[in-house]
N, C-alpha and C positions, 0 to 999 in steps of 0.2 A: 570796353570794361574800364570802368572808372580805378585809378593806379592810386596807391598808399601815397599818401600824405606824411610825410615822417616828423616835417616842420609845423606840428599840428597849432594852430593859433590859438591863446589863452584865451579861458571860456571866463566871461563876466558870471560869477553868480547869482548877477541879475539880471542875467540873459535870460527871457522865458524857453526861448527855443532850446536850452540844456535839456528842461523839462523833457519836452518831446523825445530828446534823442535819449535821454533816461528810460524814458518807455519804452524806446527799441531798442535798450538791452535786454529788457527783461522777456523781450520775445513773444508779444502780444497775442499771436494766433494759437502760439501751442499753448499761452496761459488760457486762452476761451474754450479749450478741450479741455483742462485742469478742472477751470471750475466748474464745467459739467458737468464731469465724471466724479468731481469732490461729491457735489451737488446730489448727484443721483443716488450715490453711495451712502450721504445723509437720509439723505427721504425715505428712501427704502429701509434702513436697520430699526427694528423694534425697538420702542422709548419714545417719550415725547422730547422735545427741545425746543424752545421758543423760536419765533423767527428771527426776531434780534441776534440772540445767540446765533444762530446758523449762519445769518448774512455777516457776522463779527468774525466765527470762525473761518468761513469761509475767504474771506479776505484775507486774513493771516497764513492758508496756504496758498491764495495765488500770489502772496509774499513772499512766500519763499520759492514758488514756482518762476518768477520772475528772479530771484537771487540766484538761484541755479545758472538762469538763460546770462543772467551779468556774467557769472563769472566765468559760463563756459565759452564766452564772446571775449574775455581778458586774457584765455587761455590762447584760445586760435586765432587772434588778431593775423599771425600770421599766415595761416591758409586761409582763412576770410578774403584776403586781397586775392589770394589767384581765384578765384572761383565766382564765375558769374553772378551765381544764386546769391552770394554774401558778400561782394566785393560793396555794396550800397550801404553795408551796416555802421553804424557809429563811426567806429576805432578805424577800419580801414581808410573812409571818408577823412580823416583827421578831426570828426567834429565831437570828438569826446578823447580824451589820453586812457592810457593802459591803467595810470592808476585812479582815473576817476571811475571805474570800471571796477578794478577792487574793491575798492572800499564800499563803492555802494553794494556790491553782489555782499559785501561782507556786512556791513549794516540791515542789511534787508535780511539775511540768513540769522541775525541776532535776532534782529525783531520778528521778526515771522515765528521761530520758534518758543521765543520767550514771551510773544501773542498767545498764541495757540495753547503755551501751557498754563496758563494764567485764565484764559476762560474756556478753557475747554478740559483735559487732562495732561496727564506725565503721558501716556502711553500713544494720543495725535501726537505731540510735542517730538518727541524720540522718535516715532516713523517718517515724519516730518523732516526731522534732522537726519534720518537716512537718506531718503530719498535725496538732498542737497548733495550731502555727502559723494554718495555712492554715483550720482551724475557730474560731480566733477572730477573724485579720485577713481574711481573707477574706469566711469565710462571717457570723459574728456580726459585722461590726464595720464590715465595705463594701454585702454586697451582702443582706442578708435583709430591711432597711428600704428600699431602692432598686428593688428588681427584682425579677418575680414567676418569674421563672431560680434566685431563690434557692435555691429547695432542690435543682434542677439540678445548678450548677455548686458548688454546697456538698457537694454528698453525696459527692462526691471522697475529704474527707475520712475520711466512713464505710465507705469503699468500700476504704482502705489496710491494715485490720490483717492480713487475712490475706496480704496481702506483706509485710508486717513478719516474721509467722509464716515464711514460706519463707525470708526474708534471715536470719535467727538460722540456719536450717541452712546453708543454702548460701553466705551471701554473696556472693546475686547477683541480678540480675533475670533475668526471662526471660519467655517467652510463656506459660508455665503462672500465675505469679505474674498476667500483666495478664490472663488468664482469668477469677481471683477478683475483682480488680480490678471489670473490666467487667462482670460479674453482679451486683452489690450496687450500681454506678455507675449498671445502667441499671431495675434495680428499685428505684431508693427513690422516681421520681418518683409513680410511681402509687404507690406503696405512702402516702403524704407527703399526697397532694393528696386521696386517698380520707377521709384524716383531715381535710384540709383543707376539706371539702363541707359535715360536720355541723358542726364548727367557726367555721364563717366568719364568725358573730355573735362572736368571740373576735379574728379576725381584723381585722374592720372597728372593733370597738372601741380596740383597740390600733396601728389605724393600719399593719398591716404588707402590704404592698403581696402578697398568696399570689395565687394563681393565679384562685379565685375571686372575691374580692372584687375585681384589676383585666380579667382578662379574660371573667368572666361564668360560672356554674356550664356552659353547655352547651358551652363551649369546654374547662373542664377536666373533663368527660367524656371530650369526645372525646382530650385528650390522655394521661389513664388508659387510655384504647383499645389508642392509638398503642405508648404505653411499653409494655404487656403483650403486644403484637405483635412487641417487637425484644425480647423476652428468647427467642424465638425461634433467631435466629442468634444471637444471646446464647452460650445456652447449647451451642452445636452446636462454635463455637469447641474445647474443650478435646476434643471427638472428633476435629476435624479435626486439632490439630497434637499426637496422638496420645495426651495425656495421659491419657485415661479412655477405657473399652472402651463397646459395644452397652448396658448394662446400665444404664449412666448412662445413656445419650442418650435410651433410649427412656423409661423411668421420668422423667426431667425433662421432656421432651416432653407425656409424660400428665399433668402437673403443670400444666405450662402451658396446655395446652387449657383444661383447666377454670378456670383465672383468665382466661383470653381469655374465656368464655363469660361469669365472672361480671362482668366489665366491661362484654362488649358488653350485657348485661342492664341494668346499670346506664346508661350509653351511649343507650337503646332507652326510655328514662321519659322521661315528657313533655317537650318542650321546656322549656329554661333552668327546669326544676326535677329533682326529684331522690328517690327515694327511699330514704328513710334509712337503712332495714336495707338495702340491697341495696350502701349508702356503706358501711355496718359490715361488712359480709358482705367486701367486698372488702378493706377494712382489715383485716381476722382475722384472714384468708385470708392475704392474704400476708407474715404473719409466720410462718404456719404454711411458705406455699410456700419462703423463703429457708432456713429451719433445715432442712427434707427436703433441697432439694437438696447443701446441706452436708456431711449426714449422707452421702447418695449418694455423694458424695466419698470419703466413707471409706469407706464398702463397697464401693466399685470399686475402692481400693487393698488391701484385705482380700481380697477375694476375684475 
């Protein structure tokens, strides 16, 4: 595991390679989920919107979905370094400083919102600016050192762009909006904690209170279980209050069986331990599971 650099060497501003490690603050994989979900959120809400427009707006919230990932990388510089998965990021490496990290999470949170309200409306602009918000003060800064709810009541925030994506068209909430909401709200625990199984040696070193390391691995099996059981009525929501046709339901339906199975499989290994691939299998999986149903989304508005 590559160790913190504390004597971090001055960066030329006309070093391009700053460039690069600027981008990996901003957290590039979970920005390509962002503007998915932005994405698909536009497409589908009722109203026209040019393309220009869309690919403008669009940009300006994986602006701030990147300012987010800056600042929440300036916050935990220091668990970054113990933990394998994040010991290679920027700040730990020494190849960017703590406050070159600020400023830019704070520059990008200016413009991302002051983007967005400017050709889009007040009401993306302000959810927008929650969604930053509420993933540094909340989730990074109150309760991910405190509470093994952390990624619970944190994933809120990840759970917002594609209502952002609907408020750029319509400027407005509504029940289709907290649809997208509530599928991404109630999939990230298991998706989170599946990761957090083969991890946990990352976990306990760095002291963050995850689900395994204070409630014991066979507690958050079974809570993996639970979570894969409510994307159930989950997903049924947007047939009920008419959004999506037969085509959805049953197709995310068959989706979802097979993550219940591979849970309860997982779930079903020995007590208070755990088998590894069967953690990774479920972790894979439901990255693959959230992008389908997505997709689903649009081919029930397509066809």
């Amino acid at each position: 595991m590559t160790t913190y650099n504390s004597r971090a060497k001055s960066i030329s501003l006309f070093d391009t390679s700053i460039f690069l490690e600027l981008l990996r603050l901003m957290k590039p994989r979970v920005m390509s989920l962002v503007i998915f979900t932005c994405a698909v959120g536009l497409l589908t809400a009722p109203g026209e919107i040019s393309f220009i427009k869309s690919i403008t707006n669009i940009f300006f919230v994986t602006l701030g979905a990147g300012a987010a990932g800056a600042l929440n990388m300036w916050y935990e510089a220091d668990l970054d370094k113990l933990m394998s998965r994040t010991c290679l990021r920027p700040l730990p490496t020494g190849k960017l400083k703590k406050k070159h990290a600020l400023i830019f999470g704070i520059v990008l949170s200016i413009v991302s919102v002051l983007g967005l309200y400017y050709f889009s409306n007040l009401l993306s602009a302000l959810v927008l600016l929650f969604t930053i918000s509420f993933y540094l003060f909340v989730y990074t800064i109150w309760l991910k050192r405190r509470t093994p709810q952390n990624i619970v009541i944190g994933g809120a925030s990840g759970a917002l762009p594609p209502v952002i994506g609907w408020t750029i068209v319509t400027n407005s909430l509504s029940l289709e909006a907290l649809s997208f909401f509530l599928i991404i709200f109630f999939w990230t625990p298991s998706h989170f904690w599946a990761l957090s199984l083969y991890k946990v040696g990352d976990y306990k070193r760095a002291k963050i209170p995850m689900l395994p390391v204070t409630n014991g691995i066979e507690n958050t099996k079974k809570n993996i279980f639970v979570y894969s059981l409510l994307m159930l009525p989950t997903l049924a929501l947007p047939y009920i209050i008419g959004f999506v046709g037969e085509l959805f339901l049953v197709s995310t339906f068959g989706l979802t069986i097979y993550y219940i199975l591979l849970c309860f499989a997982l779930l079903k290994t020995k007590k208070d331990s755990f088998d590894l691939q069967k953690a990774k299998r479920v972790f894979g999986y439901s990255i693959f599971y959230l992008f389908f149903i997505f997709v689903l989304f649009l081919i029930d508005k397509l066809f």
